[in-house]
N, C-alpha and C positions, 0 to 999 in steps of 0.2 A: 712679764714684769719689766716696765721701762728702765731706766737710769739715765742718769744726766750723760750731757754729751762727756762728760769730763771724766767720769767713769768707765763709760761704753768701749773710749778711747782706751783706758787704763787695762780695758780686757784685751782690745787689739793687741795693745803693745803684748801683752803678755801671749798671745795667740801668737807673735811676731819672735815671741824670745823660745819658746816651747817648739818651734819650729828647728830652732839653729841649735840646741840643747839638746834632744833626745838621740837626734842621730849620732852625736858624740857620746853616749854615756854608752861607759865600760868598752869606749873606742877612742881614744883619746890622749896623746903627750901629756903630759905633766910637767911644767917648766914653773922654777923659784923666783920670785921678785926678790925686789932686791931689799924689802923690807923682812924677807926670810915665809912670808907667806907666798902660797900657792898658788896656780893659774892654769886655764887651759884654754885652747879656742874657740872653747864653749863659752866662758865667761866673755871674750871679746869680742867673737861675734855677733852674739844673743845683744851686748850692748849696742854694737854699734848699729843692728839692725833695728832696735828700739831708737838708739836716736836720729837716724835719717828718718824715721817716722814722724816722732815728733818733729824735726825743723821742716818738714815738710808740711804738715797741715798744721802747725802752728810755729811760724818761725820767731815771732815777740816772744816765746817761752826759753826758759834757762833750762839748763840742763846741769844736772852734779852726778856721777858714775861713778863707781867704785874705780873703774878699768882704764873711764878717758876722762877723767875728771871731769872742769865746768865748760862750760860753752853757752851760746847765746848771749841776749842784751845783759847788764850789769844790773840792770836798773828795770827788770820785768818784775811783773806782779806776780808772774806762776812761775813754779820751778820745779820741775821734774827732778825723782833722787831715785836712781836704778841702782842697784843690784841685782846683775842677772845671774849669778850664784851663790845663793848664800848658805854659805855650807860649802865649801868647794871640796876640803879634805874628807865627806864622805861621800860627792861628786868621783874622786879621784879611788875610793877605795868599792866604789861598787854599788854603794848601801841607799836607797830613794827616799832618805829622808832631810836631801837638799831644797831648796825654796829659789825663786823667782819673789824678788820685792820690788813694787811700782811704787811709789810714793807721789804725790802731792802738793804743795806746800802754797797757799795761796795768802799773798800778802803773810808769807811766814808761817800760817799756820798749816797745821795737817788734817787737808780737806778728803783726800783721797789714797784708798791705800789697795792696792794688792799683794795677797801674801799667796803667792802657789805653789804648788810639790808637782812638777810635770810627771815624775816617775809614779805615781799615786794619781793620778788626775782627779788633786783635790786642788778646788781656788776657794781662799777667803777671800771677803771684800768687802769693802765698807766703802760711803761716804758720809762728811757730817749732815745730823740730820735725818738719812736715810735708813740707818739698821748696819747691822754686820749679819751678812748672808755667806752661807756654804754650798758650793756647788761639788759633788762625786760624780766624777766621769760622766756620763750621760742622765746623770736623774737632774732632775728640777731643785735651781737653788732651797735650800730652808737658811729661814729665819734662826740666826745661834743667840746663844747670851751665855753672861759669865756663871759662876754656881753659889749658890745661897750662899749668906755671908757663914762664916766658923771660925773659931777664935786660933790662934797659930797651932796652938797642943793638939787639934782636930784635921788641920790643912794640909794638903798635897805641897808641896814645895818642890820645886826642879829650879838649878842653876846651869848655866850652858857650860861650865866647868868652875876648875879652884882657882883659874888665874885672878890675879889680884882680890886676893885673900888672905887670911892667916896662912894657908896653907900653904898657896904660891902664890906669895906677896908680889906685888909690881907697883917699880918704880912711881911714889907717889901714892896709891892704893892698896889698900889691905884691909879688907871687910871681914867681920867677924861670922865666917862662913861655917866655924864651928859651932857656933853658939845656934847660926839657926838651923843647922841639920840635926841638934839636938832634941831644940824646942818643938820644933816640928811632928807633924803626927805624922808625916812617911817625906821623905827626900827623896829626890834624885837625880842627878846628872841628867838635863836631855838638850841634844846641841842644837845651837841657832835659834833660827825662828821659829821651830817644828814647837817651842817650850811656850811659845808665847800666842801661836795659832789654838794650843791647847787648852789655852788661857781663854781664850775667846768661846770654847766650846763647852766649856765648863767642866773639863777633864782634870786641870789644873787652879788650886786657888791663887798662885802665886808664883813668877816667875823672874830671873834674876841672870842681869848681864852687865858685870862689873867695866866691861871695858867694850867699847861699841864708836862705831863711824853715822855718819848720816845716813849713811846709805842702809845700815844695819836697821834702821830707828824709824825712819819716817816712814813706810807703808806698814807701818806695825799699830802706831799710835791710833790712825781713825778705826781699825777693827776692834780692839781692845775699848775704847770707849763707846763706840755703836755697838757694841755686844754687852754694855753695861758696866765694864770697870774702871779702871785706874791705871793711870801710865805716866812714871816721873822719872826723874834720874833719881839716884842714890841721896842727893841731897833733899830729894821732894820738889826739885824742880817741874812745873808743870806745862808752863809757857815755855821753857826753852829748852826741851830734852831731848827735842833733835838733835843739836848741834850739843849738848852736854855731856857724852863721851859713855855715857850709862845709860840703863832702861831698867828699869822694875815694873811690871805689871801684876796687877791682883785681880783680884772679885770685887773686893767692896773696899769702903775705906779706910776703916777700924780694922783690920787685917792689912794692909798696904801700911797703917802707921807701926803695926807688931814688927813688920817686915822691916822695913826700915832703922826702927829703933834696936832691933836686936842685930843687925847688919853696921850700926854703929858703936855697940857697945864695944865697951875699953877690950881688946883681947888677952885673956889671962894664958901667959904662958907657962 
């Protein structure tokens, strides 16, 4: 199976980060930022081995990172958005259902994505255009897609937790997270990306991330749409959900607008 150079490259990087990651897990310091989240040497080496890669064979490209922020030209057409651990707190607690996110963004949009579990040696990946493919440890990528449409009362539903919600409101944010674990035909907490790769595989109808960075977002989007769904912010933003601070992904679209609308109803308390 070929792929473009721009993807091919998206697998290095991630071959580059799964390198500097494995041998630290469940080996590894633990030290707080100063935003009260998490970090280890896993997260900043795996980056910064990803980006001497990239300015290396393509130094015109930008860079955005969770760890070293931006870097490169101002005014490039590509821009790389890494997350080399996403999931760090169950990085930090043992559990392999952390991700590796390579993102894309070309002239803005999201052309390219990798989403992978190195503890699992499971890699998503998509580009536009291309399909969203699943590779497991040594077998041969398959073709994934999302799961027949279902109306909410029938749907799988997973949120990466309560923050900014009725439950545990945040500053600005409070989605009616009660209303759709209700509506819903099964709920349930699944963190990170792990909820939104599921999405892709048709495990999940519908997946929900009230508060989100770029680096969260942008290798998520081309998999979720080359697997067949939907990916917007909270307000239905579709063009701009990178940088929109949210992510919702679904199946189909008639379910994504359930998802949405009962994620804005009035919260009765």
């Amino acid at each position: 199976m070929s792929h473009s150079d721009s993807l091919a490259f998206a697998l290095e990087l991630n071959r580059l980060a799964e390198a500097e990651i494995l041998p630290r897990f469940r080996n590894v310091a633990v030290e707080t930022k100063a935003d009260g989240t998490v970090v280890t040497a896993a997260d900043r080496e795996a980056e910064r081995a990803m980006r001497a890669k990239i300015h290396d064979r393509f130094p015109e490209d930008a860079v955005l990172g969770e760890e070293w922020g931006e870097s490169g030209p101002k005014d490039a057409r590509r821009r790389w958005i890494l997350d080399p651990v996403d999931g760090t707190i169950w990085f930090t607690l043992g559990v392999p259902v952390f991700g590796t996110l390579i993102g894309l963004l070309d002239e803005g949009r999201p052309s390219v994505g990798v989403c992978a579990f190195p503890a699992l040696g499971r890699v998503l990946y998509a580009e536009s255009g291309g399909g969203c493919f699943l590779r497991v440890k040594d077998e041969s990528p398959a073709r994934v897609h999302v799961a027949a449409p279902v109306p909410l009362a029938e749907a799988r539903i997973s949120a990466c937790g309560p923050h900014g919600s009725d439950i545990q409101p945040a500053p600005g944010r409070a989605v009616n997270m009660t209303a759709l674990i209700r509506g819903s035909g099964a709920f349930r907490f699944i963190g990170d990306c792990l909820q939104h790769a599921l999405v892709c595989e048709g495990r999940v109808h519908s997946a929900v991330d009230t508060i989100m960075k770029p680096w969260d977002i942008a290798a998520l989007v081309p998999c979720v749409r080359e697997a067949g769904g939907v990916a917007t912010s909270l307000d239905g933003d579709a063009d701009g959900v990178v940088f929109s601070g949210s992510l919702v992904t679904s199946s189909d679209a008639a379910l994504h607008r359930q998802v949405l609308e009962t994620l804005a109803a009035q919260v009765m308390l």
